[in-house]
C-alpha positions as CSV (number, residue, x, y, z in Angstrom):
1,X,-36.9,51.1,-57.3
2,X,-38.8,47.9,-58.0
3,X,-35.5,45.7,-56.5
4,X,-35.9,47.8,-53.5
5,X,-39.6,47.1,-53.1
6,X,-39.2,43.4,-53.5
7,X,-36.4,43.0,-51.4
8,X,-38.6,44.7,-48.6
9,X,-41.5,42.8,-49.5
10,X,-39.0,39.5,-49.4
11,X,-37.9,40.8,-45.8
12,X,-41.9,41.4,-44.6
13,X,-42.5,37.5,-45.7
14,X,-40.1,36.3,-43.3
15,X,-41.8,35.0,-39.9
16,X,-42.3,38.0,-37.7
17,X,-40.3,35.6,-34.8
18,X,-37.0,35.5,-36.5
19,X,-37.1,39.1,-37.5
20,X,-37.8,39.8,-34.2
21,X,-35.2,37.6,-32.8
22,X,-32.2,38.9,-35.3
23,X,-33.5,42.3,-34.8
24,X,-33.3,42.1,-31.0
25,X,-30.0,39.9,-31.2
26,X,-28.4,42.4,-32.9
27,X,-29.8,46.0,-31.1
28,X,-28.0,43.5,-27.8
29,X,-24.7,43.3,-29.2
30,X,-24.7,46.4,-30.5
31,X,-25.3,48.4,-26.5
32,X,-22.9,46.4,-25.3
33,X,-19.2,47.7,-25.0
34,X,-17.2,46.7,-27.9
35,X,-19.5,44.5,-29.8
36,X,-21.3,47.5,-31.2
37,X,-18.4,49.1,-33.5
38,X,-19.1,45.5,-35.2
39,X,-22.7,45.0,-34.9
40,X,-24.6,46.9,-37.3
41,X,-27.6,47.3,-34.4
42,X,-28.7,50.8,-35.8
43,X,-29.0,49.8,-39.5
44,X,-30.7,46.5,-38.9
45,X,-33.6,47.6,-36.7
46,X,-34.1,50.8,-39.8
47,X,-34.4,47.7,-42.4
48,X,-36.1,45.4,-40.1
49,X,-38.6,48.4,-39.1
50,X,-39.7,48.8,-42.5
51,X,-42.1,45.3,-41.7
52,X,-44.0,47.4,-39.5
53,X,-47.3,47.8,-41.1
54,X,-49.6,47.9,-38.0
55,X,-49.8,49.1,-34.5
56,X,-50.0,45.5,-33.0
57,X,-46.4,45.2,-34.9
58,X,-44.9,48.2,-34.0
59,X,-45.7,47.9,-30.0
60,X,-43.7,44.4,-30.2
61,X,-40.7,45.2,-31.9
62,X,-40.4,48.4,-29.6
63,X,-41.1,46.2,-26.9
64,X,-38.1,43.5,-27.6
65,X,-35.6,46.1,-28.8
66,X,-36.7,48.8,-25.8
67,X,-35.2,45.3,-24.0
68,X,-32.7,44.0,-25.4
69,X,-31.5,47.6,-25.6
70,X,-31.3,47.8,-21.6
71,X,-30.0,44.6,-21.7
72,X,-27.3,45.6,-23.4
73,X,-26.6,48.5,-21.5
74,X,-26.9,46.8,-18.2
75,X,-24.1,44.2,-19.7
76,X,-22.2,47.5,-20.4
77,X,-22.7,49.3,-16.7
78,X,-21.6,46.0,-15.3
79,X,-18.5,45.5,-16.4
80,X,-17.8,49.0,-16.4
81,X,-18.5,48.8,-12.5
82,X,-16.2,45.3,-12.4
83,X,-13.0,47.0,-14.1
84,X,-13.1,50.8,-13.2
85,X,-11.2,52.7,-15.0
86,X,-8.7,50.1,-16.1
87,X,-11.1,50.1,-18.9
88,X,-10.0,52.9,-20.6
89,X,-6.3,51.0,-21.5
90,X,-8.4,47.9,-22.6
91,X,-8.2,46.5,-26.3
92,X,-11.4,47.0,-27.1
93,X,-11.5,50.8,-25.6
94,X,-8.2,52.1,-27.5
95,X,-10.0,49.9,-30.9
96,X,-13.6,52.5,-30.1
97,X,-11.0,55.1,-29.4
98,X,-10.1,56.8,-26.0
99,X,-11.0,60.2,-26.9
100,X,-14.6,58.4,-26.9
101,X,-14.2,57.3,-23.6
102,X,-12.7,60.2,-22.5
103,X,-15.9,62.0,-24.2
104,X,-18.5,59.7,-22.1
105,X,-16.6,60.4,-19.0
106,X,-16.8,64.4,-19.3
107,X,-20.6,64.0,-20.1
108,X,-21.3,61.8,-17.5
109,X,-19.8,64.0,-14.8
110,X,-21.6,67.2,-16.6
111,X,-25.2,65.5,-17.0
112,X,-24.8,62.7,-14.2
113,X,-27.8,60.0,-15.5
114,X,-28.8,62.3,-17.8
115,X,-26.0,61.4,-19.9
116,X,-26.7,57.7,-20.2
117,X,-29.9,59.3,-22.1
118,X,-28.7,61.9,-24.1
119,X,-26.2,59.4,-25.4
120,X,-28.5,57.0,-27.1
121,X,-28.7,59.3,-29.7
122,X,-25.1,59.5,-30.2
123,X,-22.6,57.0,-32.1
124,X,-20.1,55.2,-30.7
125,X,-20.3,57.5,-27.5
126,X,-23.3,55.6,-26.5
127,X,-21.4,52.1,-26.9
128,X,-18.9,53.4,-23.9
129,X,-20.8,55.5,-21.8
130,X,-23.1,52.7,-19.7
131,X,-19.6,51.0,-19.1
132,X,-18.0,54.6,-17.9
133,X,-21.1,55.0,-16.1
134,X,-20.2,51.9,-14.1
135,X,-16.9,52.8,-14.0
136,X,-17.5,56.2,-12.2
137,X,-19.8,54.5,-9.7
138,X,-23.0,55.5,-10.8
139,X,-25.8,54.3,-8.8
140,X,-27.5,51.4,-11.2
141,X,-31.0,52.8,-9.7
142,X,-29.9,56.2,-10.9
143,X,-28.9,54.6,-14.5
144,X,-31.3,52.2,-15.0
145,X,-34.3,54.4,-15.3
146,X,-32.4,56.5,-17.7
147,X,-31.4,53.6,-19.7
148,X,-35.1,52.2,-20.3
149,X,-36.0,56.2,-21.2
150,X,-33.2,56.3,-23.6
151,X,-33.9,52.8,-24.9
152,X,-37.9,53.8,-25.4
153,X,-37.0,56.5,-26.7
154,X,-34.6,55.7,-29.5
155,X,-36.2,52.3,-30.8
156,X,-39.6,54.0,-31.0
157,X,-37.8,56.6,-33.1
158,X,-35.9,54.3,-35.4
159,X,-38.9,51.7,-35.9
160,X,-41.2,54.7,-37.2
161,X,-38.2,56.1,-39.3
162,X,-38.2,52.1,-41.1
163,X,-41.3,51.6,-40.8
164,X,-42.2,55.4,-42.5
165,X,-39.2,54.5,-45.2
166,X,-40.9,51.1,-46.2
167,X,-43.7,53.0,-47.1
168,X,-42.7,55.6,-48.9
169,X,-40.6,53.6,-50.9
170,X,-43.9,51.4,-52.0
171,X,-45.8,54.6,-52.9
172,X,-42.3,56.1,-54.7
173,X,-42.6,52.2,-57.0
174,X,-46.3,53.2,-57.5
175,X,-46.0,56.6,-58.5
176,X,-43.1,56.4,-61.0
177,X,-44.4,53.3,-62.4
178,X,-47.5,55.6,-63.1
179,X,-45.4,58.4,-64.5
180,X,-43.1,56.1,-66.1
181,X,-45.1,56.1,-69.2
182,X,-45.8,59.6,-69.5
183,X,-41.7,60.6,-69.2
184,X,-41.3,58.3,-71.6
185,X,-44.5,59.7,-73.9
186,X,-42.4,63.4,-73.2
187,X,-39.5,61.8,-74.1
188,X,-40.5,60.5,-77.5
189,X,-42.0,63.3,-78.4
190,X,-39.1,65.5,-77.7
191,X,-36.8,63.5,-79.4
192,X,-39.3,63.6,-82.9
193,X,-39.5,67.3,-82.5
194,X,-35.4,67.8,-82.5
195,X,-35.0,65.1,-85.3
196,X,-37.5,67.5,-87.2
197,X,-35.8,70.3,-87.0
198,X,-32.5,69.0,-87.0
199,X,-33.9,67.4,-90.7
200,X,-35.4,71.0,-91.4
201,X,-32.3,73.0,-91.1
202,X,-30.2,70.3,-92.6
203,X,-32.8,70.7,-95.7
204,X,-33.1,74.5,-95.4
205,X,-28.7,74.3,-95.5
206,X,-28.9,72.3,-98.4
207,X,-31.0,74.8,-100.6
208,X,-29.0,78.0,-99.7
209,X,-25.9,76.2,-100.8
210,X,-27.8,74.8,-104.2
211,X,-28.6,78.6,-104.6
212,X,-25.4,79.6,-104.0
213,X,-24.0,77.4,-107.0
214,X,-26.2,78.1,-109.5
215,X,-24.9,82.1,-110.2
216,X,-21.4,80.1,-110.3
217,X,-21.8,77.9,-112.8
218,X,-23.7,80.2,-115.0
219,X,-20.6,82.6,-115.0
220,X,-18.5,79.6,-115.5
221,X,-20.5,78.9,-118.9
222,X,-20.7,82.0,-120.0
C-alpha cells in the first residue's frame, strides 16, 4: 500500500501542465476511430484523476478532457461522413471488430443522437459509433451537442472516480499503518498462547506416559 501511495504522490509532483497535456493527448486518441483499441484513454485519465485534490483542479482537467474528448469524436464523425460505409471493410474496423460496427449502427438508427451519448459509457462501441454516425449521415448539429453531453458527462464521472480512489488509498496507508501494530500485537500474542499449550499438552503427554511405565517395570522386577 505504501508503493501505491508514493507512486501517486510521485504522479501529483509532476507539473499540472504535462499531466494535463498527456491526459488530454491520450482521452484524443483514444475517441478517435481506431487509435482507441491502442490508447489506454480510460485508464489514464482514472490514474491521472487521482491528482485532483481541489475544485480549481478538477474544473480544468474536466475542461481539457470534456475537449479533447469532442475533439476526438468530431475526428471520428468526419471521416465516418468522408468514407460511408466503406468503413465497415476497413483495416482498422475488421481489427475493433464488425459485429462492433454493426452494433453502433443498430443503436444509432434505434436512439438517433441519443446514441452518440449513451455510447460514451460503452467500450469499444463508443470508438466506432461517432464514425457510423457520420457514416449514416447524421446531421453534425444533431451529434455535436450529444457529443459535448456525453463527453461532460463521462470525464466528470471518471475524474471523481480517480480523484475519490487517490484518496481513499491515502486514508487505507494511514489506517493500516495505524492498525499495523496492533495485528501484529494480536499476532504475537496468539502465537505465545498456542506455543503454551502446545508445550502444556506436550508436558501433560509426557507424564501419562512416565505413569504408564512405572507399573511396568515394577512387574518386570518383581
Amino acid at each position: 500500500m505504501a508503493f501505491l501511495t508514493d507512486a501517486l504522490e510521485g504522479l501529483a509532483g509532476l507539473p499540472q501542465p504535462a499531466v494535463l497535456a498527456v491526459t488530454g493527448a491520450l482521452t484524443l486518441a483514444e475517441c478517435t476511430l481506431g487509435v482507441g483499441f491502442i490508447a489506454p484513454g480510460e485508464s489514464a485519465l482514472l490514474l491521472a484523476a487521482t491528482t485532483v485534490t481541489s475544485v480549481p483542479r478538477f474544473l480544468v482537467m474536466w475542461l481539457v478532457v470534456s475537449v479533447c474528448a469532442v475533439a476526438g469524436d468530431s475526428i471520428g464523425y468526419y471521416l465516418g461522413r468522408r468514407y460511408g460505409d466503406r468503413m465497415r471493410d476497413s483495416k482498422v474496423v475488421r481489427k475493433l471488430g464488425q459485429e462492433h460496427w454493426d452494433k453502433a449502427g443498430a443503436l444509432l438508427r434505434r436512439r438517433g443522437a441519443w446514441a452518440v451519448f449513451f455510447a460514451r459509457f460503452m467500450p469499444v462501441v463508443r470508438t466506432l459509433v461517432p464514425a457510423s454516425a457520420g457514416a449514416s449521415k447524421l446531421e453534425y448539429r444533431r451529434f455535436l451537442p450529444a457529443s459535448i453531453a456525453g463527453a461532460v458527462s463521462w470525464s466528470a464521472l471518471h475524474i471523481g472516480i480517480g480523484s475519490a480512489a487517490g484518496a481513499s488509498a491515502k486514508m487505507i496507508e494511514s489506517t493500516f499503518n495505524g492498525a499495523m501494530w496492533v495485528l501484529m500485537g494480536v499476532a504475537v500474542v496468539v502465537g505465545v498462547v498456542v506455543f503454551l499449550r502446545r508445550r502444556r499438552k506436550a508436558a501433560a503427554a509426557a507424564a501419562r506416559s512416565s505413569a504408564a511405565r512405572e507399573p511396568q517395570e515394577l512387574e518386570e522386577v518383581g
